[in-house]
N, C-alpha and C positions, 0 to 999 in steps of 0.2 A: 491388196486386200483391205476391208474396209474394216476399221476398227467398232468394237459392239459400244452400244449407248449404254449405261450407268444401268437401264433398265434393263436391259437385254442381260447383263452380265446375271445382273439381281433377280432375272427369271429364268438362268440357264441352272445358277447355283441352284437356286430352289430346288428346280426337278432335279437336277443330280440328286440333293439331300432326300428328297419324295423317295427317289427310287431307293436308294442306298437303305432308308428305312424300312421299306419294301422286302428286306434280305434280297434283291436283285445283285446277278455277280456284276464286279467291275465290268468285264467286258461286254457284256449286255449293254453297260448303265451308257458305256460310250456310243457304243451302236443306237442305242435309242436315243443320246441326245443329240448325234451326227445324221440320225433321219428327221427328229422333230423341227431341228435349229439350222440343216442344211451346213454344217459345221465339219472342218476335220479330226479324225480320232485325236490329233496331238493335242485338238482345242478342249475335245469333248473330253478327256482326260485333264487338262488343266482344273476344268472347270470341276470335274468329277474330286480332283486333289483340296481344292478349296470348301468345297461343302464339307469334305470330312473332316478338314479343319478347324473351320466354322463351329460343328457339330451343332448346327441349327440353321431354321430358316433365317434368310437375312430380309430387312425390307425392301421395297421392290420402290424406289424413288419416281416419285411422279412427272412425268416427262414436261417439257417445258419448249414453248412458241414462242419467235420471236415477236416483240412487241415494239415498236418505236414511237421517241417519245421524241418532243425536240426540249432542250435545253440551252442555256446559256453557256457559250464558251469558259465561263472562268466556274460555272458549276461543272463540268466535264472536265477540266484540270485538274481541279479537286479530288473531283470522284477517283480519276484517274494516278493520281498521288498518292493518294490513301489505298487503296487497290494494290499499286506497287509497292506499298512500306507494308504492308500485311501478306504479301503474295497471295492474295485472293485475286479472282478473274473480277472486271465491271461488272459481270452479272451478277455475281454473288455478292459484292457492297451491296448494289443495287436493291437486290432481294431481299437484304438482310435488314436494309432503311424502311424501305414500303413493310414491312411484317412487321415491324417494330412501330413503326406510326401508325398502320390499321389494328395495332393490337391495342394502341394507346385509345385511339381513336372510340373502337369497340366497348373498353372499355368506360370513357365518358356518357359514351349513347345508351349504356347500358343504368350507370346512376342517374340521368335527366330520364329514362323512363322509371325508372324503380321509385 
């Protein structure tokens, strides 16, 4: 069985939370998210345990395409170095570099217009 994406999880919680605020009983709440999500009760229960946990909506993470880039072998060691001393994945450096230079970035273009 195939494990849910970051999103899937963050829009299964949701509607559990929707319904549960709803006064919907638990067992409803699993039957409906085990017909919306194609899910089984044990999931639709999992997921139903964590929103009332939560006790709020959580956000729903923007899903993400692969992009390829080419790079330098000793910039990918790097990348990949630091990746491993932080226990972050390469995508996540990755992401965390480019947002950081296009914020920087953003920034400058913003005082040459102003």
């Amino acid at each position: 069985m195939e494990r849910a994406a970051n999103t899937q999880v963050a829009e299964r919680m949701n509607q559990a939370f929707t319904l549960l605020k709803k006064q919907i009983p638990d067992s409803q709440i699993v039957n409906n998210l085990g017909e919306m999500f194609g899910i089984s009760k044990v999931q639709a229960y999992r997921y139903l345990k964590q929103a009332k946990k939560n006790n709020q909506k959580i956000p729903v993470p923007e899903s993400s395409i692969v992009f390829t880039v080419k790079l330098p072998p000793g910039v990918i060691r790097r990348i990949k170095a630091f990746a491993g001393s932080r226990g972050m994945s390469i995508s996540k450096v990755v992401q965390t570099a480019l947002e950081d230079f296009l914020a920087k970035t953003d920034h400058v273009h913003r005082k040459e217009a102003g």
